[in-house]
C-alpha positions as CSV (number, residue, x, y, z in Angstrom):
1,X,66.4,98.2,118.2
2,X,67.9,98.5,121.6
3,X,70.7,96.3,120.5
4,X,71.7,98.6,117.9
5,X,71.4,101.5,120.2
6,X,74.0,100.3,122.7
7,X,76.2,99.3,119.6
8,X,75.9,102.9,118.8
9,X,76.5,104.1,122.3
10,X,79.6,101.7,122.1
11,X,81.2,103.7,119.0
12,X,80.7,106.6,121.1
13,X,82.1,105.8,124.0
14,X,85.0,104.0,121.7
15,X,86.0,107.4,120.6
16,X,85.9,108.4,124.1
17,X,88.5,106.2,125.6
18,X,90.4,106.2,122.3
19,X,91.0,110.2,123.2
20,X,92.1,109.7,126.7
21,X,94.3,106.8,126.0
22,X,96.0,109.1,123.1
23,X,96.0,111.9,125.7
24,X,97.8,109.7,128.3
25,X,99.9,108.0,125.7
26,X,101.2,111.3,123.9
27,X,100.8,114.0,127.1
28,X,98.7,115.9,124.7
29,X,97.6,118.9,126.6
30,X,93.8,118.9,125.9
31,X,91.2,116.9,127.8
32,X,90.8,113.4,126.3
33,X,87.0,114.1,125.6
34,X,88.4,117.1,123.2
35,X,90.8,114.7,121.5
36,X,88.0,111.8,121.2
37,X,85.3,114.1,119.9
38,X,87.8,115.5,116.9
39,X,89.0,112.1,116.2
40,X,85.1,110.6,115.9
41,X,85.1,114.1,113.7
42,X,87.7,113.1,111.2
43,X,86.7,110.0,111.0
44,X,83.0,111.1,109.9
45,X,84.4,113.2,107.1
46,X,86.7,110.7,106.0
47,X,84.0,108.1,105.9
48,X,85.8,105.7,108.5
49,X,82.7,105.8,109.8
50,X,79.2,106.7,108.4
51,X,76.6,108.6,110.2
52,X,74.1,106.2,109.9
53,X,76.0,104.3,112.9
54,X,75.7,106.8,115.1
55,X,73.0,108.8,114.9
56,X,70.4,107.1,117.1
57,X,72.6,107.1,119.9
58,X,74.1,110.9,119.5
59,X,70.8,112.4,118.8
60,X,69.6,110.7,121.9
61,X,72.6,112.1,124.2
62,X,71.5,115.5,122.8
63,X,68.3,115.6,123.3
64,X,69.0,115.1,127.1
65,X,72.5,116.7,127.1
66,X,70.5,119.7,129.2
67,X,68.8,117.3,131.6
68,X,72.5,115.9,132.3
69,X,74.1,119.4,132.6
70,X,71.7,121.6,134.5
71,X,71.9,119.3,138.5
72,X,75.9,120.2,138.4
73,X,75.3,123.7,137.1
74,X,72.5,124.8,139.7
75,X,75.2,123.0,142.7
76,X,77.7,125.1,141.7
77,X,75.9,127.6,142.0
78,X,74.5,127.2,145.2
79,X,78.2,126.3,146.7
80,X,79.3,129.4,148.2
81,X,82.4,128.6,147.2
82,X,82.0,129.6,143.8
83,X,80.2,132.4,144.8
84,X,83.2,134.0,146.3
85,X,85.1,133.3,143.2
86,X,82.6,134.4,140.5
87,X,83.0,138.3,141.1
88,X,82.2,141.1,138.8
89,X,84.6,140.6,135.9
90,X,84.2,136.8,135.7
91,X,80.7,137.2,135.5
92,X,81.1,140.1,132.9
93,X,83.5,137.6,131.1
94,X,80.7,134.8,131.4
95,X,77.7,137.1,130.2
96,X,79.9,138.2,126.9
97,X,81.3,135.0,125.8
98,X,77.5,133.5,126.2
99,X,76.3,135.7,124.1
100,X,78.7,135.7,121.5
101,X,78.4,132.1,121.1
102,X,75.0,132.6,120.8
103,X,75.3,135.4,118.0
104,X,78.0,132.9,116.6
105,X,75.5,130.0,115.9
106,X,72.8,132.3,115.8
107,X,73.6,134.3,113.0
108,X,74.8,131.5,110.5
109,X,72.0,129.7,111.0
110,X,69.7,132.5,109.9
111,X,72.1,132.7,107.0
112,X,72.0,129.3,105.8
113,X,68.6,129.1,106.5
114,X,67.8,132.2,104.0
115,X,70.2,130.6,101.5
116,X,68.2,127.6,101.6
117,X,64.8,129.1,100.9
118,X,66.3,131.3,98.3
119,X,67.2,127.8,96.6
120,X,64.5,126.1,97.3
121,X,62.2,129.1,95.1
């Protein structure tokens, strides 16, 4: 079980590296994460590689992905350097574009979700 975990974690990080080299390599202008996370996209819907091979380890990452974000956030908050940077219209900014990604996955959600019950009647 572990074993297949860690194999899992290893396609993962795979991906990961495979985007920064590409990025170093090709002085793409995007971070190499970006570039690692669309390739490990195309590959699932091309069927390089199937879902079954990495969904142990990518469920697990984010079902903790908050745990591993909030420390940094909450720090930077508390630096009173970013304090004196984050005025009025960057926070405006940062309130509006929250909330419009929330509508965004919000609202086709509920959407697909009504969809689905309608089929499934």
């Amino acid at each position: 079980m572990k074993l297949r975990w860690f194999l899992q974690l290893f396609i993962l990080v795979g991906f990961l590296l495979l985007g920064y080299g590409m990025v170093t390599f090709f002085h793409i202008p995007l971070p190499g994460s970006v570039v690692g996370m669309i390739l490990l996209f195309v590959s699932l819907l091309t069927g390089i590689i199937k879902l079954e091979w990495i969904d142990e380890a990518s469920t697990f990452q984010l079902k903790h992905l908050t745990l591993l974000l909030i420390p940094p956030i909450v720090s930077l908050f508390i630096s009173s350097k970013v304090l004196d940077v984050l005025q009025w219209p960057v926070l405006i900014i940062i309130i509006v574009s929250s909330i419009s990604c929330l509508l965004a996955t919000a609202i086709p959600v509920e959407w697909y979700e009504k969809l689905k019950r309608r089929n499934a009647k």
